[in-house]
Structures are given as C-alpha cells and as structure tokens.
ModelCIF file with pLDDT and N, C-alpha, C, O atoms, coordinates in Angstrom:
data_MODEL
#
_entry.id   MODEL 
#
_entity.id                         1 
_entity.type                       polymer 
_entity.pdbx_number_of_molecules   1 
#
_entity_poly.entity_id                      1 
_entity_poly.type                           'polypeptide(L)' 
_entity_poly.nstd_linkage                   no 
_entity_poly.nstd_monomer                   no 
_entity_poly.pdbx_seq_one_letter_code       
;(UNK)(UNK)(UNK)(UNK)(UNK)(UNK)(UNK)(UNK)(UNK)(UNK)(UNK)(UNK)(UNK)(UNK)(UNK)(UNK)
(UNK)(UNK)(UNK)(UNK)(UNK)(UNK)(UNK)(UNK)(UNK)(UNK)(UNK)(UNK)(UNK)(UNK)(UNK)(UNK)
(UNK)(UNK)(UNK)(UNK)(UNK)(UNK)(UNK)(UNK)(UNK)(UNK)(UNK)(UNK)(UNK)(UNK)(UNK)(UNK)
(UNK)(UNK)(UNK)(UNK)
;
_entity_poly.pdbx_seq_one_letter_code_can   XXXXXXXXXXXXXXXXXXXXXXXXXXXXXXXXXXXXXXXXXXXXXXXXXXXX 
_entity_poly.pdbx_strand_id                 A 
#
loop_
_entity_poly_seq.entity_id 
_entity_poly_seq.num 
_entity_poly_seq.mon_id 
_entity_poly_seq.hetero 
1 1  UNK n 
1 2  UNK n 
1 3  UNK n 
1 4  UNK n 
1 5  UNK n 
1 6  UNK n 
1 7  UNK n 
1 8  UNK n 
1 9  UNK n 
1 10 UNK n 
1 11 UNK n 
1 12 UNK n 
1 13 UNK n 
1 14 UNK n 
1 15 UNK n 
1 16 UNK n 
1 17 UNK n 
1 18 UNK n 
1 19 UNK n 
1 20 UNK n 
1 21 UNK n 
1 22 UNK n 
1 23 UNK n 
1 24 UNK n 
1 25 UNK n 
1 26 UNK n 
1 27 UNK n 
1 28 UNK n 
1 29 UNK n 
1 30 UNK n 
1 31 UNK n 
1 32 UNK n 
1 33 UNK n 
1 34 UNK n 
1 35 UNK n 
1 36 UNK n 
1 37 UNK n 
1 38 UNK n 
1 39 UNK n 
1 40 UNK n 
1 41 UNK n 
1 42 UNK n 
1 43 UNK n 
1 44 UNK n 
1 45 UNK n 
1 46 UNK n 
1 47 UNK n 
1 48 UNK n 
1 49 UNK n 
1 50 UNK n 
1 51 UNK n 
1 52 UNK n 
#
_struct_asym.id          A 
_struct_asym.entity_id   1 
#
loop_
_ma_qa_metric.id 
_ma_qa_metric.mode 
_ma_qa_metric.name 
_ma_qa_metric.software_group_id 
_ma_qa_metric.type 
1 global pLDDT . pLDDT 
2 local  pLDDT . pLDDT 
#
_ma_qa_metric_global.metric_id      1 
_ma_qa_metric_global.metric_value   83.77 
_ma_qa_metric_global.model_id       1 
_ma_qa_metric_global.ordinal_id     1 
#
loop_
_ma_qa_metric_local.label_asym_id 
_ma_qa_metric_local.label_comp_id 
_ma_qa_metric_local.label_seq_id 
_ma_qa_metric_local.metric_id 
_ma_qa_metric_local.metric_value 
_ma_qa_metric_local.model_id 
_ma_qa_metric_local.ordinal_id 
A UNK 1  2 87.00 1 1  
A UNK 2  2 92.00 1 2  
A UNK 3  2 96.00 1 3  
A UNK 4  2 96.00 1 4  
A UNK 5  2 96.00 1 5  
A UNK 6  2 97.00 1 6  
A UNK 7  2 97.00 1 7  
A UNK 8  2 97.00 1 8  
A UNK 9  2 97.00 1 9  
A UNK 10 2 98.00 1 10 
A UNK 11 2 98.00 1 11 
A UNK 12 2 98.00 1 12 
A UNK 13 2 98.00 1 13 
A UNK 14 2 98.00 1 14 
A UNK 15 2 98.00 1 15 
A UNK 16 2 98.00 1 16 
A UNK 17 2 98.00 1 17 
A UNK 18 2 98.00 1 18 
A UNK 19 2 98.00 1 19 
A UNK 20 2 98.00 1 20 
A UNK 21 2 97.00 1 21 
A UNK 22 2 96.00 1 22 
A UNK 23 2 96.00 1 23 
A UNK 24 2 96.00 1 24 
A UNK 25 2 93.00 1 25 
A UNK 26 2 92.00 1 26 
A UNK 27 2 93.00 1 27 
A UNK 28 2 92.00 1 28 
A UNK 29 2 86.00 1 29 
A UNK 30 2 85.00 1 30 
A UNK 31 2 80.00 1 31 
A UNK 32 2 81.00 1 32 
A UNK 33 2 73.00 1 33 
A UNK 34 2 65.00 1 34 
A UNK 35 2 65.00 1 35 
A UNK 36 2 71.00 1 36 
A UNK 37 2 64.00 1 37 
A UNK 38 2 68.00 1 38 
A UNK 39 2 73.00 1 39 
A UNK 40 2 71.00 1 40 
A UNK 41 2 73.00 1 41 
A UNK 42 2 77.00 1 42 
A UNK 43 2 74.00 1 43 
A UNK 44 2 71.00 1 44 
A UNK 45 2 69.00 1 45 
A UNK 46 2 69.00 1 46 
A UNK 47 2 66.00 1 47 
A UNK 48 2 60.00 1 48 
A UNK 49 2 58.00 1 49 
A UNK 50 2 57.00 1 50 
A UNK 51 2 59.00 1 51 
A UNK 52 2 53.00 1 52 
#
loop_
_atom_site.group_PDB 
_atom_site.id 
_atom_site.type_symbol 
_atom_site.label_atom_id 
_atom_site.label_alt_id 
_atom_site.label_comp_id 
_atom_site.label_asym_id 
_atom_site.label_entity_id 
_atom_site.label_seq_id 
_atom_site.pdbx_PDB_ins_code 
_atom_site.Cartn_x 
_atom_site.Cartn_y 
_atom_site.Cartn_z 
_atom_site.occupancy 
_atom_site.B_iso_or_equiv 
_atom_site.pdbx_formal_charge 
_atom_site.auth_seq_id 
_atom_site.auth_comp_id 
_atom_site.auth_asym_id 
_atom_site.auth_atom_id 
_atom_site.pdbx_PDB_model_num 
ATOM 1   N N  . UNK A 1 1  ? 144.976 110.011 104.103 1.00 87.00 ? 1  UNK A N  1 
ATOM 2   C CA . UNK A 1 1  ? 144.955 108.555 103.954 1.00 87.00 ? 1  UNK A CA 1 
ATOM 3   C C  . UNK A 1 1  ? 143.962 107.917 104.926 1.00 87.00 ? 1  UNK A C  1 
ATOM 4   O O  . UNK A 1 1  ? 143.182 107.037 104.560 1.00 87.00 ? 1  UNK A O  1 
ATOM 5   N N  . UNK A 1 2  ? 144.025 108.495 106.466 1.00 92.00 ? 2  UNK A N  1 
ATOM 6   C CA . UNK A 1 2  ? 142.998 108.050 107.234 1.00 92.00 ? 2  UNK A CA 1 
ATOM 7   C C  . UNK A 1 2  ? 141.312 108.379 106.734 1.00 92.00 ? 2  UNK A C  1 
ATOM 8   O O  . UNK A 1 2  ? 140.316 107.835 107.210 1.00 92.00 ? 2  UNK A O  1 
ATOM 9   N N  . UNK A 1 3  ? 141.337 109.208 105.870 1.00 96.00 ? 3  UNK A N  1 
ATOM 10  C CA . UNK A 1 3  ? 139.956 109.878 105.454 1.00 96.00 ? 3  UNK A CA 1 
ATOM 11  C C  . UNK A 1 3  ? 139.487 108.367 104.580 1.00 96.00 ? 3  UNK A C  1 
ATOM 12  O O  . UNK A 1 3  ? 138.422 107.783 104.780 1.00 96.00 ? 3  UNK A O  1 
ATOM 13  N N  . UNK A 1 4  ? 140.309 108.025 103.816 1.00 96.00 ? 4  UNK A N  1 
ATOM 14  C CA . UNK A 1 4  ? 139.614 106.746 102.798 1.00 96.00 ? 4  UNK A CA 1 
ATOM 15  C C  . UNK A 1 4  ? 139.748 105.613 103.123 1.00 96.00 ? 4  UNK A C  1 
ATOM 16  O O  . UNK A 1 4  ? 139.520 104.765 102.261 1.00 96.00 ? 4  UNK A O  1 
ATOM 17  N N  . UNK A 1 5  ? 140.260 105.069 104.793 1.00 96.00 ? 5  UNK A N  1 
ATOM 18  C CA . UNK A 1 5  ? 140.079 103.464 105.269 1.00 96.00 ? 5  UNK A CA 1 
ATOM 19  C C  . UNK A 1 5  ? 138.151 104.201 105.817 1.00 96.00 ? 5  UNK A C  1 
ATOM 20  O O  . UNK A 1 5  ? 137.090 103.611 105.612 1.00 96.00 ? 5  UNK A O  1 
ATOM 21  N N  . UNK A 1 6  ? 138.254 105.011 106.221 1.00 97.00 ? 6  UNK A N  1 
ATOM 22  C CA . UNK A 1 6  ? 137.162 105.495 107.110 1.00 97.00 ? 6  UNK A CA 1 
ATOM 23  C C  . UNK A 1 6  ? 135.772 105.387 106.077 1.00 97.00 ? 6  UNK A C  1 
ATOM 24  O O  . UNK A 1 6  ? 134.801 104.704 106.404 1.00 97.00 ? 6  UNK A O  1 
ATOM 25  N N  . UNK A 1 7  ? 135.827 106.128 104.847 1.00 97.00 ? 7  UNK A N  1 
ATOM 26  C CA . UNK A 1 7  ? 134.931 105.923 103.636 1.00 97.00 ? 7  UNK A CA 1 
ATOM 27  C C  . UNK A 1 7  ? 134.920 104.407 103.074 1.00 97.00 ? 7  UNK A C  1 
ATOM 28  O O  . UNK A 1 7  ? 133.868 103.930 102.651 1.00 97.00 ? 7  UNK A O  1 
ATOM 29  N N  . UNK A 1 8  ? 135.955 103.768 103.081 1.00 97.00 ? 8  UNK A N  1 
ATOM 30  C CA . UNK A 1 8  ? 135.947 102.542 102.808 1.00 97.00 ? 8  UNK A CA 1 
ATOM 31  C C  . UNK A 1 8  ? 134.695 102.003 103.524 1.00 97.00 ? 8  UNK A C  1 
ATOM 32  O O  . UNK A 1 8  ? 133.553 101.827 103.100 1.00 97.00 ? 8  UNK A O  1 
ATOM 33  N N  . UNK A 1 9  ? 135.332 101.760 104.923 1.00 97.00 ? 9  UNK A N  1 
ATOM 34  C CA . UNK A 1 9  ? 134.548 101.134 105.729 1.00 97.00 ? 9  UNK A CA 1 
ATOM 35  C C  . UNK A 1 9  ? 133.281 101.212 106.204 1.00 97.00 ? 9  UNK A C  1 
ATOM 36  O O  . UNK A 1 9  ? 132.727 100.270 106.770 1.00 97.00 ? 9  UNK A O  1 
ATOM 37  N N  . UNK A 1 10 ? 132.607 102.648 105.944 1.00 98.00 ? 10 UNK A N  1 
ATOM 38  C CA . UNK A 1 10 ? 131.364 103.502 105.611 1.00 98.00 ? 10 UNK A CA 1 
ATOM 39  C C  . UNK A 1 10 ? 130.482 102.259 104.742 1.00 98.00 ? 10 UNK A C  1 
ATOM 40  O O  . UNK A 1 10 ? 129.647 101.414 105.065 1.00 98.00 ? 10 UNK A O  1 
ATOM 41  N N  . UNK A 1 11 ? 131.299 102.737 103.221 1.00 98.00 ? 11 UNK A N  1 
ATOM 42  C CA . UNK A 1 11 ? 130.436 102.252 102.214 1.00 98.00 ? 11 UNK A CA 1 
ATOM 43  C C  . UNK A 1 11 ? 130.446 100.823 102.358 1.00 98.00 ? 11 UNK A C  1 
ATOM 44  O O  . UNK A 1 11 ? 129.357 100.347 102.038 1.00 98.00 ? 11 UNK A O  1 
ATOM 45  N N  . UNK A 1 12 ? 131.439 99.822  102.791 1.00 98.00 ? 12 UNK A N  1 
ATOM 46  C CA . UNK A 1 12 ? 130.885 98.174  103.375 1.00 98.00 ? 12 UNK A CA 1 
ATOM 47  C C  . UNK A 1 12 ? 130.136 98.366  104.138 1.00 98.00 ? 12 UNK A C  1 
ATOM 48  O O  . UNK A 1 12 ? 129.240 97.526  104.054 1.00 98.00 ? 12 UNK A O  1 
ATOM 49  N N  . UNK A 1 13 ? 129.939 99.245  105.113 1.00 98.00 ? 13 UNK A N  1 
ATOM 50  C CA . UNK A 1 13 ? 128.809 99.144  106.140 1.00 98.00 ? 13 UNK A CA 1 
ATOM 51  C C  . UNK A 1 13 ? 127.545 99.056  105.341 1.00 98.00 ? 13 UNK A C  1 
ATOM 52  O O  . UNK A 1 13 ? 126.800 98.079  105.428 1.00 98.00 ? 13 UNK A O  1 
ATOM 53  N N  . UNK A 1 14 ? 127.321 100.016 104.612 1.00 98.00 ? 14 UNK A N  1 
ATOM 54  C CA . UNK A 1 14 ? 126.282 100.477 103.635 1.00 98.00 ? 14 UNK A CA 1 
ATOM 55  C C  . UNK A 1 14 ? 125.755 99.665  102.963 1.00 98.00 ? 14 UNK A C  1 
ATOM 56  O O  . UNK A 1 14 ? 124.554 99.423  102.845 1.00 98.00 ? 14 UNK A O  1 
ATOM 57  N N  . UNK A 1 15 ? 127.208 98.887  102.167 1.00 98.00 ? 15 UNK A N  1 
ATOM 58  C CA . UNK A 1 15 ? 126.364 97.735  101.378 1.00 98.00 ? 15 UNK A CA 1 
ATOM 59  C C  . UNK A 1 15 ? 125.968 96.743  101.943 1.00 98.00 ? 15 UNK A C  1 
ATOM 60  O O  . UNK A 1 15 ? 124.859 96.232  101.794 1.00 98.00 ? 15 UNK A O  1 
ATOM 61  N N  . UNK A 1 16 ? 126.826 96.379  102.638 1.00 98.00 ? 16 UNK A N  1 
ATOM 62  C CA . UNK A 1 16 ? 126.218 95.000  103.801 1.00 98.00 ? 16 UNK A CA 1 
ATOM 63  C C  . UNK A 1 16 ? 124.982 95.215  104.443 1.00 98.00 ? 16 UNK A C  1 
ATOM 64  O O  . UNK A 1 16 ? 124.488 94.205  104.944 1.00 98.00 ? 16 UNK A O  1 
ATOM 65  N N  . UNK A 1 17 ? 124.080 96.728  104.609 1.00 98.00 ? 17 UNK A N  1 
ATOM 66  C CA . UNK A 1 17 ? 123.140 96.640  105.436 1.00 98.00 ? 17 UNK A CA 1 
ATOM 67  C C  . UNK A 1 17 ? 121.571 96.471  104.081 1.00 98.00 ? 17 UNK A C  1 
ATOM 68  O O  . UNK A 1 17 ? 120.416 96.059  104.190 1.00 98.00 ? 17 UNK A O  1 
ATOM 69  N N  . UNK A 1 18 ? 122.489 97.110  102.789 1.00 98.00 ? 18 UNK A N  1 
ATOM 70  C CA . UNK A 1 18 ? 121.268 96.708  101.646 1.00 98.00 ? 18 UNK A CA 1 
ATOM 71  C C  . UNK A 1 18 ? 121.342 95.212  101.194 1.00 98.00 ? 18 UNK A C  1 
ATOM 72  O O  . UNK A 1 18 ? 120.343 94.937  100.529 1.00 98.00 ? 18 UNK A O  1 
ATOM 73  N N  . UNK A 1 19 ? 122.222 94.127  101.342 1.00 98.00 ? 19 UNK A N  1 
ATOM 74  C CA . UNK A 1 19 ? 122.242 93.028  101.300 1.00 98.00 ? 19 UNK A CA 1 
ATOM 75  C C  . UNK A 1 19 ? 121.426 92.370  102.128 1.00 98.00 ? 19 UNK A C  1 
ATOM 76  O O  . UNK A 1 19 ? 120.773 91.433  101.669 1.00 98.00 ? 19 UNK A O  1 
ATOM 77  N N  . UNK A 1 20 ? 121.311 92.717  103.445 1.00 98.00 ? 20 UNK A N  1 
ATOM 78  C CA . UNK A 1 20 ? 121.061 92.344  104.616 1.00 98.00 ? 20 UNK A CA 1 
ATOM 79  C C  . UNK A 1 20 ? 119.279 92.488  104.497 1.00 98.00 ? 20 UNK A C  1 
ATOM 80  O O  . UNK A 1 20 ? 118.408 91.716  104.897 1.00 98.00 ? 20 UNK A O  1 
ATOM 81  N N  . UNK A 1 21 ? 119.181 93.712  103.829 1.00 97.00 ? 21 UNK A N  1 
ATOM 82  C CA . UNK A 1 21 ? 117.502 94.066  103.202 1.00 97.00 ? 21 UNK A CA 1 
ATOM 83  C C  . UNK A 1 21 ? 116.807 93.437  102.431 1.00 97.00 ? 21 UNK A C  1 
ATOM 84  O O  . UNK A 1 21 ? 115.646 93.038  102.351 1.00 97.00 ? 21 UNK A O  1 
ATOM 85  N N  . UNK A 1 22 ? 118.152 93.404  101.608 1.00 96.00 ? 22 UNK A N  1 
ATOM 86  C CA . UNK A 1 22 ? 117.820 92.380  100.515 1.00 96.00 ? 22 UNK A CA 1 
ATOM 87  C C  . UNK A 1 22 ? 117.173 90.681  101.219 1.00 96.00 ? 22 UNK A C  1 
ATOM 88  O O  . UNK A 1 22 ? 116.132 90.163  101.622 1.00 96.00 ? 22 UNK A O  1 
ATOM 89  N N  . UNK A 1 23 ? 118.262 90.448  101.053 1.00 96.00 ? 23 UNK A N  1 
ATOM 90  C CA . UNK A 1 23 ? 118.054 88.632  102.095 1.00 96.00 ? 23 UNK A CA 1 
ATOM 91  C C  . UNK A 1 23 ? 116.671 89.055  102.443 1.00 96.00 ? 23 UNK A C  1 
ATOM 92  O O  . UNK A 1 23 ? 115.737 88.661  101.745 1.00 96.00 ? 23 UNK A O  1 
ATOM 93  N N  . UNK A 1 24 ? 116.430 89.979  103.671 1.00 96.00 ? 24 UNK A N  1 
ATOM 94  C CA . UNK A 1 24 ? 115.121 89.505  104.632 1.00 96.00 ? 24 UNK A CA 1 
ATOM 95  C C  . UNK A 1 24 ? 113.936 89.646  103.539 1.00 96.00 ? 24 UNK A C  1 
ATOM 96  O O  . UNK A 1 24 ? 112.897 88.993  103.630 1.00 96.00 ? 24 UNK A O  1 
ATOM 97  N N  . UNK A 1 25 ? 114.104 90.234  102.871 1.00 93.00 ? 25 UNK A N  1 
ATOM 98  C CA . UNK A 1 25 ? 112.615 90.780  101.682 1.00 93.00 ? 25 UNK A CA 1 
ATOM 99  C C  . UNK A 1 25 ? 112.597 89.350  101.222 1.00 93.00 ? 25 UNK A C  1 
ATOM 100 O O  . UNK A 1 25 ? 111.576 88.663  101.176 1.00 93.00 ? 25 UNK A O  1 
ATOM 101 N N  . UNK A 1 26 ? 113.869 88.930  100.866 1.00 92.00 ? 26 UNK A N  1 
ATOM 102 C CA . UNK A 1 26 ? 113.219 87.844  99.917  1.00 92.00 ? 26 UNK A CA 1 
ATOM 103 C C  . UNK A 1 26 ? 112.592 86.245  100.574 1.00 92.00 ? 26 UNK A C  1 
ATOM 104 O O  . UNK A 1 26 ? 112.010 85.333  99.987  1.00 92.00 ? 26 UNK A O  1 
ATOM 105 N N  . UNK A 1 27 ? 112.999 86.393  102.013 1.00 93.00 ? 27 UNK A N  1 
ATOM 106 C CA . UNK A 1 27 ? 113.320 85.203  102.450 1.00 93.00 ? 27 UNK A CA 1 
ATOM 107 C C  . UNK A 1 27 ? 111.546 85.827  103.333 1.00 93.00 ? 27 UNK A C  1 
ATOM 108 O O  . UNK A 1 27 ? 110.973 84.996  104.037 1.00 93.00 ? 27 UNK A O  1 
ATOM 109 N N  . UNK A 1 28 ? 111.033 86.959  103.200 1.00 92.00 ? 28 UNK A N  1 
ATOM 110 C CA . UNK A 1 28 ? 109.669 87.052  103.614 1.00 92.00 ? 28 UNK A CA 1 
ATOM 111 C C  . UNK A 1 28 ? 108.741 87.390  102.591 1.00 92.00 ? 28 UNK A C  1 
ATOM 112 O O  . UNK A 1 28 ? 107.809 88.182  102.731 1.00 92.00 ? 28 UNK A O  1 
ATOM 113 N N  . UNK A 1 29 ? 109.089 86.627  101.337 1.00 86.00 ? 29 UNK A N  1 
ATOM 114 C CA . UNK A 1 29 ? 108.084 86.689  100.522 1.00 86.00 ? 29 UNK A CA 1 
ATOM 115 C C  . UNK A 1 29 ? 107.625 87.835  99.787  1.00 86.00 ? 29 UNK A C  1 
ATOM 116 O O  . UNK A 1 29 ? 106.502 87.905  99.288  1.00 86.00 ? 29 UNK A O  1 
ATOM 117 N N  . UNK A 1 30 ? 108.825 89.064  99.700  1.00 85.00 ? 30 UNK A N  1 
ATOM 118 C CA . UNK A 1 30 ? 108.452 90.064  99.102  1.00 85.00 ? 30 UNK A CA 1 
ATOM 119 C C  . UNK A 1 30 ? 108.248 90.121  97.485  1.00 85.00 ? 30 UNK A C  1 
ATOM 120 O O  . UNK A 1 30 ? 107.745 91.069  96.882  1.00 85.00 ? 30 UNK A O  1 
ATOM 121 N N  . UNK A 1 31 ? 108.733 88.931  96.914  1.00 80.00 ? 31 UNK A N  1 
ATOM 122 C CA . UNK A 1 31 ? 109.047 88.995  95.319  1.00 80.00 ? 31 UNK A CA 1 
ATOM 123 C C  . UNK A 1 31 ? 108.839 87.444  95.081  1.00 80.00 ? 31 UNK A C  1 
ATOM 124 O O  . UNK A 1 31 ? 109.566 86.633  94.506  1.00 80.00 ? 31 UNK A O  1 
ATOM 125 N N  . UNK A 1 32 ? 107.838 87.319  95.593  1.00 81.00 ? 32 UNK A N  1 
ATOM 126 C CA . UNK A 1 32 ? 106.497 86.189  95.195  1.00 81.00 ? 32 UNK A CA 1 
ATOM 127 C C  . UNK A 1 32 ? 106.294 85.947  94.443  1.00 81.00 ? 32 UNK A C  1 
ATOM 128 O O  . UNK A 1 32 ? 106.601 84.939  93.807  1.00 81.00 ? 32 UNK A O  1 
ATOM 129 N N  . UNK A 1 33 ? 105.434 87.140  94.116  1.00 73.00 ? 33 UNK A N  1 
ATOM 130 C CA . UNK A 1 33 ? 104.496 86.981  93.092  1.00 73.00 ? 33 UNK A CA 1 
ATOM 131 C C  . UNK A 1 33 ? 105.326 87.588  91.790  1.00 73.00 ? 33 UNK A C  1 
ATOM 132 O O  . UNK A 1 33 ? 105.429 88.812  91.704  1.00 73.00 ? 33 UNK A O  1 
ATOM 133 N N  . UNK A 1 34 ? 105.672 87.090  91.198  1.00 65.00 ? 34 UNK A N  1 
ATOM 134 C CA . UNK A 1 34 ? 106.689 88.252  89.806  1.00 65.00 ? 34 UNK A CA 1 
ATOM 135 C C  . UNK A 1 34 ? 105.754 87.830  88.534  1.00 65.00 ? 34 UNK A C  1 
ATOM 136 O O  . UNK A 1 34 ? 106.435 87.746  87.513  1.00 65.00 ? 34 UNK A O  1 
ATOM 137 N N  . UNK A 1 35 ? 104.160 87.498  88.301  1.00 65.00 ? 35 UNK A N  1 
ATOM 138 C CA . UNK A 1 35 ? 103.420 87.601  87.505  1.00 65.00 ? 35 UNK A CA 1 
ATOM 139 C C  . UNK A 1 35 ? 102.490 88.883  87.561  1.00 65.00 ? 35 UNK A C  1 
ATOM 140 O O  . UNK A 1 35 ? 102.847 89.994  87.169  1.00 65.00 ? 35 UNK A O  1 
ATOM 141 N N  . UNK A 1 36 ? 101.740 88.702  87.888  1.00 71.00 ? 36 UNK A N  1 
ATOM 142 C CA . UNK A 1 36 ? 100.117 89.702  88.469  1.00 71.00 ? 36 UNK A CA 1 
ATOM 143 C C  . UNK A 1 36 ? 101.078 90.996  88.058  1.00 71.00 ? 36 UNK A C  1 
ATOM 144 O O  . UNK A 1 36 ? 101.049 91.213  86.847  1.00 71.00 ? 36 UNK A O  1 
ATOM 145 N N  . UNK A 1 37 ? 102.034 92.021  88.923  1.00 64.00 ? 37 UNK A N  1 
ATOM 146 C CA . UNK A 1 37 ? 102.267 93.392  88.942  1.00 64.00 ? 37 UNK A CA 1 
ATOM 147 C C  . UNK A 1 37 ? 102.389 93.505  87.414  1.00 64.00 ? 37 UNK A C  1 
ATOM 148 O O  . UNK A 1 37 ? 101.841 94.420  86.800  1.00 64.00 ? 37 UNK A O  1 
ATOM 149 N N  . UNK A 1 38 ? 103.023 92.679  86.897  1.00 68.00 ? 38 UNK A N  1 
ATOM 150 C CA . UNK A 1 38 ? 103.663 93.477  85.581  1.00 68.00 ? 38 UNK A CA 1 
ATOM 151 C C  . UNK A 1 38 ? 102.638 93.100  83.896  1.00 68.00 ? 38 UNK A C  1 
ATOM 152 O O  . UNK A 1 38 ? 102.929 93.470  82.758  1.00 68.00 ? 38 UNK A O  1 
ATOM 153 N N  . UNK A 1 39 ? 101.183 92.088  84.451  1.00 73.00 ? 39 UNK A N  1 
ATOM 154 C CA . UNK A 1 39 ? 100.472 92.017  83.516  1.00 73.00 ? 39 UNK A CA 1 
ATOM 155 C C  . UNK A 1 39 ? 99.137  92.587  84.078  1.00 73.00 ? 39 UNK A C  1 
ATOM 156 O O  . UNK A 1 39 ? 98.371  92.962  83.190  1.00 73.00 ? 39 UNK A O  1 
ATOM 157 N N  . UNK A 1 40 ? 98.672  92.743  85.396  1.00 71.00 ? 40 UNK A N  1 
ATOM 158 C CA . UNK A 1 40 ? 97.765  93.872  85.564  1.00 71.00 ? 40 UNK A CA 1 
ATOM 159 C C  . UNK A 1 40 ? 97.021  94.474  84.716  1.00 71.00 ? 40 UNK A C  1 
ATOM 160 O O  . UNK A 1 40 ? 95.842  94.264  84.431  1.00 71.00 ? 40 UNK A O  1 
ATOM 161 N N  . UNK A 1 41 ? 98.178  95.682  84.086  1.00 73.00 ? 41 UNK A N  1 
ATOM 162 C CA . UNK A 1 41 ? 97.469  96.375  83.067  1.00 73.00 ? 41 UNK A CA 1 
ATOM 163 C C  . UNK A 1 41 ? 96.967  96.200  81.898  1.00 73.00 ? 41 UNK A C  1 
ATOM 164 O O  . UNK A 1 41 ? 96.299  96.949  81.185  1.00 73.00 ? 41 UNK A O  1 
ATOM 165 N N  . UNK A 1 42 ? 97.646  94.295  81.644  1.00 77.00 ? 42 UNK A N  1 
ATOM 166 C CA . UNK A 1 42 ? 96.923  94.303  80.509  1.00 77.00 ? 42 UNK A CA 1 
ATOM 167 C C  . UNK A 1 42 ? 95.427  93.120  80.312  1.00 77.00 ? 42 UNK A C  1 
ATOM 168 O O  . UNK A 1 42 ? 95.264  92.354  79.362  1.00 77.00 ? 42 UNK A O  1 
ATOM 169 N N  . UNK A 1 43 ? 94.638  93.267  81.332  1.00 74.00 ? 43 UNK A N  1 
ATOM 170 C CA . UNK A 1 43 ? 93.504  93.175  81.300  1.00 74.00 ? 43 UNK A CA 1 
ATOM 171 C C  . UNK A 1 43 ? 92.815  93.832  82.423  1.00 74.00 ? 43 UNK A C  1 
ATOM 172 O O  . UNK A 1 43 ? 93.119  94.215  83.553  1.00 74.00 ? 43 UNK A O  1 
ATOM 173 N N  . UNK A 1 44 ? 91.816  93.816  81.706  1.00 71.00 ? 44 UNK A N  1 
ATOM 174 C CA . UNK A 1 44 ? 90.239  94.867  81.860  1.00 71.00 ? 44 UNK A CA 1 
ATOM 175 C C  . UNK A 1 44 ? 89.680  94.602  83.028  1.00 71.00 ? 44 UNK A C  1 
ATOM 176 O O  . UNK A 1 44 ? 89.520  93.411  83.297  1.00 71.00 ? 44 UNK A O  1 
ATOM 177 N N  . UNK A 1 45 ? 89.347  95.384  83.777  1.00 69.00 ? 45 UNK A N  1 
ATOM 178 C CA . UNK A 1 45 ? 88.422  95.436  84.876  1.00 69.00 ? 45 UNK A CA 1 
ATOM 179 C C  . UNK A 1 45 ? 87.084  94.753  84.408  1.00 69.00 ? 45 UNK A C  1 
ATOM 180 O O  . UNK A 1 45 ? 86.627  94.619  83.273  1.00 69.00 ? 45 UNK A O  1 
ATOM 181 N N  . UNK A 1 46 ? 86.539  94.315  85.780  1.00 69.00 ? 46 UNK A N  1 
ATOM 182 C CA . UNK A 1 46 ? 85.157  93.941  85.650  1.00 69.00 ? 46 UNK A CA 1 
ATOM 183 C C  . UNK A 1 46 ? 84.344  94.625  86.000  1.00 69.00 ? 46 UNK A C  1 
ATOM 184 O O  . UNK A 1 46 ? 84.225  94.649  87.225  1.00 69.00 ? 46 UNK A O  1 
ATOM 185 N N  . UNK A 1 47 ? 83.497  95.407  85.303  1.00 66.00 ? 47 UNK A N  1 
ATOM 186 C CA . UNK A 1 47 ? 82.357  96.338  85.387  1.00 66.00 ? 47 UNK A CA 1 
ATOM 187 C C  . UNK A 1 47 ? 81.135  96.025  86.560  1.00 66.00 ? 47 UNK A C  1 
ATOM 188 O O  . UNK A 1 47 ? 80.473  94.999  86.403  1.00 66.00 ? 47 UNK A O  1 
ATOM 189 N N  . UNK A 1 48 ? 80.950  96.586  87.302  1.00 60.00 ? 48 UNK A N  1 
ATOM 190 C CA . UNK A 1 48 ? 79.780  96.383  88.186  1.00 60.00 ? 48 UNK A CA 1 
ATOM 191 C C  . UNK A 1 48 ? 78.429  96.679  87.517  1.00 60.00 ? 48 UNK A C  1 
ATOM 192 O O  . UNK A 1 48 ? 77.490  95.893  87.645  1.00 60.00 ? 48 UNK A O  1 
ATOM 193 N N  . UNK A 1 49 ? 78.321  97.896  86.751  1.00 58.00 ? 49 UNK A N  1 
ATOM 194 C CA . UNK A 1 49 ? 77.316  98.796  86.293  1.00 58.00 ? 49 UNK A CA 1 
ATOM 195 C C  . UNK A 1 49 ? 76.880  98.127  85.131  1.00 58.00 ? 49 UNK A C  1 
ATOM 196 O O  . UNK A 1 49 ? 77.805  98.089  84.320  1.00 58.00 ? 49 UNK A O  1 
ATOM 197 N N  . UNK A 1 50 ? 75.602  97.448  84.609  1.00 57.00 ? 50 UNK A N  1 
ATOM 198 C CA . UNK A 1 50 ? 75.045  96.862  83.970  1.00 57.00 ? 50 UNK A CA 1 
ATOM 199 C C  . UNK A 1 50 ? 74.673  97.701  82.583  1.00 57.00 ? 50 UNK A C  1 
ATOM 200 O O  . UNK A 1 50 ? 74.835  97.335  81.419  1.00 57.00 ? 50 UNK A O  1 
ATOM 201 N N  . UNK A 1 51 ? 74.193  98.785  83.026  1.00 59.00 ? 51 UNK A N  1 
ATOM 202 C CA . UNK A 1 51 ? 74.289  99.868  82.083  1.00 59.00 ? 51 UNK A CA 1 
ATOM 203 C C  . UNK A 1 51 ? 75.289  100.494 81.086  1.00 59.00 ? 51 UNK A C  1 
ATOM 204 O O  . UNK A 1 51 ? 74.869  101.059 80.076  1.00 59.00 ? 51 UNK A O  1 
ATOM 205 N N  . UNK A 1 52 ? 76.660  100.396 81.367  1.00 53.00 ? 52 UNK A N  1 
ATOM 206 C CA . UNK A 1 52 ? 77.573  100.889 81.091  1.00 53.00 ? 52 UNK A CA 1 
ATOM 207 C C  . UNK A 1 52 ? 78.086  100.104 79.696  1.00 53.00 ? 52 UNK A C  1 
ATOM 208 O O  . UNK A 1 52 ? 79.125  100.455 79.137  1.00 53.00 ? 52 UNK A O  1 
#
C-alpha cells in the first residue's frame, strides 16, 4: 500500500514538472509562430542559379 501513495506522488511530481515546461515555452514564445512550420513545404525555394 505504501508502494502506490509513493508512485502516486512520483507521477504528480512528473506531471507538474511537464506543466511547468509547458507554461514557460509558451509564455517565451515557443509556439508563435503556428503558420510558416507547417506550410514551408508547400512553396518553392528561390533559385540563386540563373541557369538552372
């Protein structure tokens, strides 16, 4: 019985410290930009090479 207050309290630790990750990412601008990454691929580079 003492084995699962102990795992309990583990896995709140755990989640509270990915919450805690969470918050700071967002509150430093990690998920800004939610355009550009996910249309990227769908346009074309600009060619340097005149030839090409």
């Amino acid at each position: 019985m003492g084995v699962i207050i102990i795992l309990l309290g583990a896995s709140l630790l755990v989640a509270l410290g990915f919450l805690a990750a969470f918050i700071w990412s967002v509150k430093n601008g990690q998920f800004e930009d939610d355009f550009s990454p996910a249309h990227r691929i769908l346009f074309d580079d600009k060619k340097d090479n005149v030839n090409e």
